[in-house]
Backbone as a ProteinNet text record, in pm:
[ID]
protein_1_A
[PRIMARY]
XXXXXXXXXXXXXXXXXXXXXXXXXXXXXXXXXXXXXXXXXXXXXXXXXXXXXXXXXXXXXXXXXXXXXXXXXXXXXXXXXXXXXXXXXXXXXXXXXXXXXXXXXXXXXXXXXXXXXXXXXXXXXXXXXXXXXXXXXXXXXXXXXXXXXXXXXXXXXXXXXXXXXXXXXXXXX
[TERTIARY]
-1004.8	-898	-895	-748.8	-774.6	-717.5	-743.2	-674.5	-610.7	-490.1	-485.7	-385.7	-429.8	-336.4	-227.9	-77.1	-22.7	42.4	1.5	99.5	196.8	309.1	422.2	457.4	489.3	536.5	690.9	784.8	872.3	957.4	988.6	1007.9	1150.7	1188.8	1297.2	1364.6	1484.2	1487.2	1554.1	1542.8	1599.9	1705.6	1840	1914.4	1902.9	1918.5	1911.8	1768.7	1669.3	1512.7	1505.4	1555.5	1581.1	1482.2	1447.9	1357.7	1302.5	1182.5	1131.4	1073.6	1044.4	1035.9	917.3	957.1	881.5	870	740.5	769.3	730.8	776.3	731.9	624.3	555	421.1	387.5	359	376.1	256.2	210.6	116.1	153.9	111.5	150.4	-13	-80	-185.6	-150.2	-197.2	-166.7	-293.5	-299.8	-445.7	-447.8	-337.5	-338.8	-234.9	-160.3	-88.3	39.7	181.3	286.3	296.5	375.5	421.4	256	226.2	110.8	65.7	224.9	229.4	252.4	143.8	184.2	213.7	322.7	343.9	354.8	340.1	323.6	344.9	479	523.9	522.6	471.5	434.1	512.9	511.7	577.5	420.2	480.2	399.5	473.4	387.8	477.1	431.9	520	521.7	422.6	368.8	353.7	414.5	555.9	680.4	681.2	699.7	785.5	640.9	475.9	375.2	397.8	346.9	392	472.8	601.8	715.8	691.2	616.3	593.7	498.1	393.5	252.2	321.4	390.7	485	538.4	643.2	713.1	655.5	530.4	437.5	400.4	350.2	239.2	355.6	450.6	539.3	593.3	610.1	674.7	519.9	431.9	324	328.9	287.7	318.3	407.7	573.8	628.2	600.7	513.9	501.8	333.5	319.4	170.4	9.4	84.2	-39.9	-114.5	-252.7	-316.8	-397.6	-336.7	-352.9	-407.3	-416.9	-443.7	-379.8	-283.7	-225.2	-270	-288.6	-322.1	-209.3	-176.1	-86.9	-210.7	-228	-267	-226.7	-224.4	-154.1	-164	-121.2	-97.6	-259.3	-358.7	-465.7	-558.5	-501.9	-546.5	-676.3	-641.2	-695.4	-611.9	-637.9	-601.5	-493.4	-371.3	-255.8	-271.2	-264.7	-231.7	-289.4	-350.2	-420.2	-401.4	-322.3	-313.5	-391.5	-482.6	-585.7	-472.7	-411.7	-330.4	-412	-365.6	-439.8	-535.9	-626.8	-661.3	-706.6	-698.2	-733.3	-816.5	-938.3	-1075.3	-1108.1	-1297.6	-1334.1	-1315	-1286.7	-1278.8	-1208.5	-1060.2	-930.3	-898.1	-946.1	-971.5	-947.3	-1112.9	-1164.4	-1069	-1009.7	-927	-813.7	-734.2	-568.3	-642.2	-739.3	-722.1	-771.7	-867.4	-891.2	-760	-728.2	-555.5	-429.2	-444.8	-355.9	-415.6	-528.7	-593.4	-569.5	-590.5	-565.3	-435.8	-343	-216.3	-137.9	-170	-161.9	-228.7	-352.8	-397.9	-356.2	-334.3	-271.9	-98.3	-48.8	95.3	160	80.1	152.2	83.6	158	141.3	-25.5	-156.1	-236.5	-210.7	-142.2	-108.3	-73.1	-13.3	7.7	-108.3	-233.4	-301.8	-445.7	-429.3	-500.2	-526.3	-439.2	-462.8	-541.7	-548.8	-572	-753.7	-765.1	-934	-985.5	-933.3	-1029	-1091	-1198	-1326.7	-1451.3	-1542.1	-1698.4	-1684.5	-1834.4	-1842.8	-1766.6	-1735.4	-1683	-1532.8	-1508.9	-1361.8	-1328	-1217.4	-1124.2	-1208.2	-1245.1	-1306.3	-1453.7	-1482.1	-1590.1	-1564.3	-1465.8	-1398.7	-1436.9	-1522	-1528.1	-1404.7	-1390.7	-1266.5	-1178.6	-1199.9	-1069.8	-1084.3	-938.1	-959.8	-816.9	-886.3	-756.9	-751.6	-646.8	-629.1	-479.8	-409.6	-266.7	-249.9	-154.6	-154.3	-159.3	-114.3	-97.3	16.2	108.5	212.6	215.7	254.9	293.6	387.8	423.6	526.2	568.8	695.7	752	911.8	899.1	1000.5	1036.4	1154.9	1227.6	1107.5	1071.8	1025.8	811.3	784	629.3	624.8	490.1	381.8	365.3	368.6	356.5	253.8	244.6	149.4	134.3	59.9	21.4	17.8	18.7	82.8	-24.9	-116.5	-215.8	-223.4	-225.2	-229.8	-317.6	-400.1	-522.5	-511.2	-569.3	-571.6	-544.1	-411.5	-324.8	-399.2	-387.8	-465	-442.9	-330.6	-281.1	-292	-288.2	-250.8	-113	-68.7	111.9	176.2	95.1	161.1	98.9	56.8	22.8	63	95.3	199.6	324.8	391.9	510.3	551	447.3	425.5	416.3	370.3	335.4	472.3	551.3	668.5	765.6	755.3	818.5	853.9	703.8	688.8	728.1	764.8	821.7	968.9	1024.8	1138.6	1232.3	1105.2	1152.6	1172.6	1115	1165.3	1222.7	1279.8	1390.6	1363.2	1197.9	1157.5	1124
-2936.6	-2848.5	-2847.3	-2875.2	-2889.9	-2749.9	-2720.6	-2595.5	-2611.5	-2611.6	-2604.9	-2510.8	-2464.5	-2325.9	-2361.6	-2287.3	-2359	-2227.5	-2211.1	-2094.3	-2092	-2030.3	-2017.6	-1906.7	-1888	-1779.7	-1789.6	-1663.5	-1718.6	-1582.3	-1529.6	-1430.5	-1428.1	-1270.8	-1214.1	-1099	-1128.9	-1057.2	-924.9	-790.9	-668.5	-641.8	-597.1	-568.3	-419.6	-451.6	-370.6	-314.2	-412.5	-379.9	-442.3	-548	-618.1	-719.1	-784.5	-915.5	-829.2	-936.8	-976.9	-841.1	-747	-676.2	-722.8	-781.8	-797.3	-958.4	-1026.6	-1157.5	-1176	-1268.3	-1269.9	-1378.8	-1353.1	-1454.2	-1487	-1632.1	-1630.9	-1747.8	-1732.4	-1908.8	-1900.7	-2044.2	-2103.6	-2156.3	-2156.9	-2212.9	-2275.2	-2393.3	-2530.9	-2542.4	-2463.2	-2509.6	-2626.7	-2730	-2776.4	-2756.2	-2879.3	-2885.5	-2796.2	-2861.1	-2823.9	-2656.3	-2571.2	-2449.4	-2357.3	-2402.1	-2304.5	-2269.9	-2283.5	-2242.1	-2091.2	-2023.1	-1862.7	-1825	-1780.1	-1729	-1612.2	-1562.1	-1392.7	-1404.5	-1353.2	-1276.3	-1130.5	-1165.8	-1017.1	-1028.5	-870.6	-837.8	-784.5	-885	-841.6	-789.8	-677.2	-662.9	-780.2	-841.8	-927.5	-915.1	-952.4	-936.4	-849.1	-901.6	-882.3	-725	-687.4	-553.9	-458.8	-524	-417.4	-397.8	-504.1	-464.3	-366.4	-400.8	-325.3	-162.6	-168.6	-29	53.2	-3	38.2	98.9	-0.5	14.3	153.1	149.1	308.2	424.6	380.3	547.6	581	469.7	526.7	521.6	488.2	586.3	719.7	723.7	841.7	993.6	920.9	1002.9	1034.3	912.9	940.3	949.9	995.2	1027.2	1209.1	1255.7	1411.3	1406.1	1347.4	1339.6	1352.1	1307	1329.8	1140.8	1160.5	1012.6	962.9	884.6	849.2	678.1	645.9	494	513.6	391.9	365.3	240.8	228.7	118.2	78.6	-14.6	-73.1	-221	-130	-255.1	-267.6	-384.7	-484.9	-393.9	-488.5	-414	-413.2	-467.9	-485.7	-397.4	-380.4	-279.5	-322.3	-490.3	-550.2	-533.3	-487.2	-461.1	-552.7	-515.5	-587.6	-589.3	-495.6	-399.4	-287.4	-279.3	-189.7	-184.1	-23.4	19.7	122.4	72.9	207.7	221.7	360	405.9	468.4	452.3	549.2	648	646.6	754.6	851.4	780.8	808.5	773.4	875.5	887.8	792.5	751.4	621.5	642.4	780.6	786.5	767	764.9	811.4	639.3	551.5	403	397.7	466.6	499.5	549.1	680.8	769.9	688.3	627.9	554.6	451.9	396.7	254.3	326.6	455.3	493.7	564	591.9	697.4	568.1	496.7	361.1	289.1	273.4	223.9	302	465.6	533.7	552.3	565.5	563.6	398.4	328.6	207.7	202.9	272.6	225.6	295.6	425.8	503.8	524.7	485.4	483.5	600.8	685.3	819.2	829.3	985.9	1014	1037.5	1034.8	1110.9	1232.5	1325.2	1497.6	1546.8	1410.8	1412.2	1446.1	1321.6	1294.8	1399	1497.9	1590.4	1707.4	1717.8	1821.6	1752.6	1621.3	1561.1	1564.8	1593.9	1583.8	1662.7	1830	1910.8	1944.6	2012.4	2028.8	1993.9	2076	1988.4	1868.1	1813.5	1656.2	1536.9	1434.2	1317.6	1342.1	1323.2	1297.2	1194.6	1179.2	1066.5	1046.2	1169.9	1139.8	1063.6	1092.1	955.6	825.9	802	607.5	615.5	438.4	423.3	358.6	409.2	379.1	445.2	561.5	674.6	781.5	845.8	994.3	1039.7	1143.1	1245.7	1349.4	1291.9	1386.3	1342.2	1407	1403.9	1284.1	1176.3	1102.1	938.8	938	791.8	817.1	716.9	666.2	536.7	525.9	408.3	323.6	169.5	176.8	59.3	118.4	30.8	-45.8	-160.9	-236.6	-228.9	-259.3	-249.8	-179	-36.5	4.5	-38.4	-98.6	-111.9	-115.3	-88.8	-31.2	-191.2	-216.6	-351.9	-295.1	-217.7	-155.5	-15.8	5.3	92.2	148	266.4	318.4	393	453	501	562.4	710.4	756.7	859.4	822.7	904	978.1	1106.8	1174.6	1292.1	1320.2	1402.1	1569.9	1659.2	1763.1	1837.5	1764.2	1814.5	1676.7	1702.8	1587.6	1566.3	1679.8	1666.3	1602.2	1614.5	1528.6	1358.7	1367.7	1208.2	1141.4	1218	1184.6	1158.9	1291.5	1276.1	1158.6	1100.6	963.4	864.9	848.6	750.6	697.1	825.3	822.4	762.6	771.4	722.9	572.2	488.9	356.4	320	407.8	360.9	358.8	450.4	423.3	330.7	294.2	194.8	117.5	40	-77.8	-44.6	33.5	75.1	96.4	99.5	127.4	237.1
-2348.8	-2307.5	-2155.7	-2119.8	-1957.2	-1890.6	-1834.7	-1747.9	-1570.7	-1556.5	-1435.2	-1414.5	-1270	-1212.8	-1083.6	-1128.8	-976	-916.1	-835.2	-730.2	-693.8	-731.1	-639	-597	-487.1	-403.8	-299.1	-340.5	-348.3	-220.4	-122.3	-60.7	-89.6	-141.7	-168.7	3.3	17.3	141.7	58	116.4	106	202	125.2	231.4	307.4	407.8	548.1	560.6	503.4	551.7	683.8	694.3	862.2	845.8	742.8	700.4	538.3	522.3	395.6	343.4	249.3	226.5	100.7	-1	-87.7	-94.8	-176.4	-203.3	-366.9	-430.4	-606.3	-610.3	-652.5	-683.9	-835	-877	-993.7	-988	-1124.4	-1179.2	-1300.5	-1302.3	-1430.7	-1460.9	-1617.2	-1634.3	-1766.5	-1769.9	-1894	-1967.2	-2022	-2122.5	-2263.2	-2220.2	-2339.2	-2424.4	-2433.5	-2576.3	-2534.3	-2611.2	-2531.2	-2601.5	-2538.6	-2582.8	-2567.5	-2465.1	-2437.7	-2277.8	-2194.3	-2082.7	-2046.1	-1939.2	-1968.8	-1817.3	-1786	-1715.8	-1621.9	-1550.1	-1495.7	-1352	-1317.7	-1189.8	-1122.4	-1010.7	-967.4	-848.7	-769.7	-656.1	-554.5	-448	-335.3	-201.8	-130.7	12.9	71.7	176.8	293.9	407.1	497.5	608.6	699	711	818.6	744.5	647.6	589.4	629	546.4	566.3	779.9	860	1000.7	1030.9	948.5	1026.2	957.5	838.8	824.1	877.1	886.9	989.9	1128.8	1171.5	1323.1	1303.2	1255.4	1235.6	1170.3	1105.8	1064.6	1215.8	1227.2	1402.8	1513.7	1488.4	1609.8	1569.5	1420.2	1388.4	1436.3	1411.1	1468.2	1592.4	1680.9	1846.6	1912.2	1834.2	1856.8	1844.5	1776.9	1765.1	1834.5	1920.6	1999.5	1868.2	1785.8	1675.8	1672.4	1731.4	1728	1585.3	1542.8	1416.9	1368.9	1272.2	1212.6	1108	1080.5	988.2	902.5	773.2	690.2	580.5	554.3	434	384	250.8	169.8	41.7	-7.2	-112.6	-213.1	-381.9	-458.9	-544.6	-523.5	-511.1	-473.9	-368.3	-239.3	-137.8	-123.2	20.2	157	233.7	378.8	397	429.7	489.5	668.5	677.1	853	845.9	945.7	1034.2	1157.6	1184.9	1367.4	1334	1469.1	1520.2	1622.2	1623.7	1736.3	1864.9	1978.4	2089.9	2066.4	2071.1	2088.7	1990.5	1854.1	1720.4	1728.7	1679.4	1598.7	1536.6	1520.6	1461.8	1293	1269.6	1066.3	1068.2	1133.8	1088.5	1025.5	1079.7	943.9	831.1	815.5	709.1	601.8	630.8	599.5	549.8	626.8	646.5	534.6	550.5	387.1	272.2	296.4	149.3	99.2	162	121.2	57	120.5	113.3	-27.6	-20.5	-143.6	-258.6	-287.9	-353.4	-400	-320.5	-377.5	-423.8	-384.4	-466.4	-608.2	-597.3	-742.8	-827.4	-818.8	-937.7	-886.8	-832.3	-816.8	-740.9	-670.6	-664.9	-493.6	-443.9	-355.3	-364.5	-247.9	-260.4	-270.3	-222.4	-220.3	-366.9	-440.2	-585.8	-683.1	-611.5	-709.9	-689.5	-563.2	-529.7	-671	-721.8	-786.1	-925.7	-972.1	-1074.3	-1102.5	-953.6	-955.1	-949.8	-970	-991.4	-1148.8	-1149.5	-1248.9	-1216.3	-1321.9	-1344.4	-1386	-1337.5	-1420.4	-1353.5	-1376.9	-1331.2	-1324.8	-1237.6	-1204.9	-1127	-1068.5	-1017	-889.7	-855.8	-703.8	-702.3	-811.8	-799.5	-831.1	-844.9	-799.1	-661.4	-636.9	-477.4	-418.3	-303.2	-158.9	-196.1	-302.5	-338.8	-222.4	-172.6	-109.1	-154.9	-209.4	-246.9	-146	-69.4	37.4	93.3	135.8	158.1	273	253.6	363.5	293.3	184.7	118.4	68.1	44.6	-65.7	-112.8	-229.9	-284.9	-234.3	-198.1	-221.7	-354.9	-372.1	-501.2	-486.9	-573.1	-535.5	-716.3	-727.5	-816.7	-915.7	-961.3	-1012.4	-1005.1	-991.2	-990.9	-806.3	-823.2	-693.1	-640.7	-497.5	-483.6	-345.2	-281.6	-168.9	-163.2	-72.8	-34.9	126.7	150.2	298.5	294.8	382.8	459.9	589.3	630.8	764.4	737.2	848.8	887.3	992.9	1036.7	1178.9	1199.7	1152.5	1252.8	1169.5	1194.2	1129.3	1039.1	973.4	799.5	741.5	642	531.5	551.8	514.3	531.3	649	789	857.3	846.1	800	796	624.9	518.8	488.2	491.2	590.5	672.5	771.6	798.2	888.3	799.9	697.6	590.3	532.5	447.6	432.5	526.5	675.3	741.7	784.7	775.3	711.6	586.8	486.8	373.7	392.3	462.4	468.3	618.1	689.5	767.9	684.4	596.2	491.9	365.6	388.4	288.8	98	123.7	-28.7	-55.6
[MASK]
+++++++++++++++++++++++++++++++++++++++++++++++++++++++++++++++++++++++++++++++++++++++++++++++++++++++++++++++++++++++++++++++++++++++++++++++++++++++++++++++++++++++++++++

């Protein structure tokens, strides 16, 4: 039985994101024998779209003098972009990819998924690189989660969700 895998990756532009927003990624694996090709396409953010969103959280921040780090990672939740902004603290990293990571993996705002983890005993908050703490969003392209948005710093949750959000809607998702 032979197996081989082929990649294609294929970038879809969004209108009035101002470039690539999402890209579709797909393989194909042949194990043999006709009618036994399987296919599976997924949605990934871009480069150009995670940048351009990192960019506009951390101005929408230092635009209100709040020094922050912003993270966007994949749908995975490996590191796309990372701005350590001015003057932002060495956790606030930390903070911006676990928040970014978190709301990618379960689909929702962190401020959402805050309330999901209280009780005794095991909960959500013992997953590692999770923080339930206000300051992640998802983002989603035609219905599924393809990244994640991350802001660390500013001295609410709410404003660094408010900044987070703001990278989501620089690219129009």
């Amino acid at each position: 039985m032979r197996k081989t895998t082929v990649a294609v990756l294929v970038a879809l532009s969004i209108a009035g994101a101002g470039g690539y927003a999402i890209a579709e990624q797909g393989s194909v694996q042949r194990q043999g024998g006709p009618g036994v090709d399987v296919v599976r396409t997924t949605k990934a953010v871009t480069l150009d779209a995670a940048v351009k969103a990192a960019q506009a959280a951390l101005d929408a921040a230092e635009a209100e003098g709040q020094r922050v780090t912003v993270a966007v990672v994949d749908r995975g939740g490996d590191l796309v972009v990372l701005l350590h902004g001015d003057g932002a603290g060495p956790q606030t990293e930390e903070s911006a990819k676990r928040k970014a990571f978190t709301s990618a993996s379960f689909g929702a705002a962190t401020s959402e998924l805050a309330g999901r983890v209280t009780g005794a005993g095991a909960t959500l908050r013992d997953m590692p690189g999770t923080l339930f703490l206000a300051g992640g969003v998802p983002v989603r392209a035609e219905g599924a989660v393809i990244a994640g948005i991350g802001v660390g710093g500013a001295p609410s949750g709410d404003l660094d969700e408010k900044f987070a959000k703001a990278g989501l809607a620089a690219i129009g998702l």
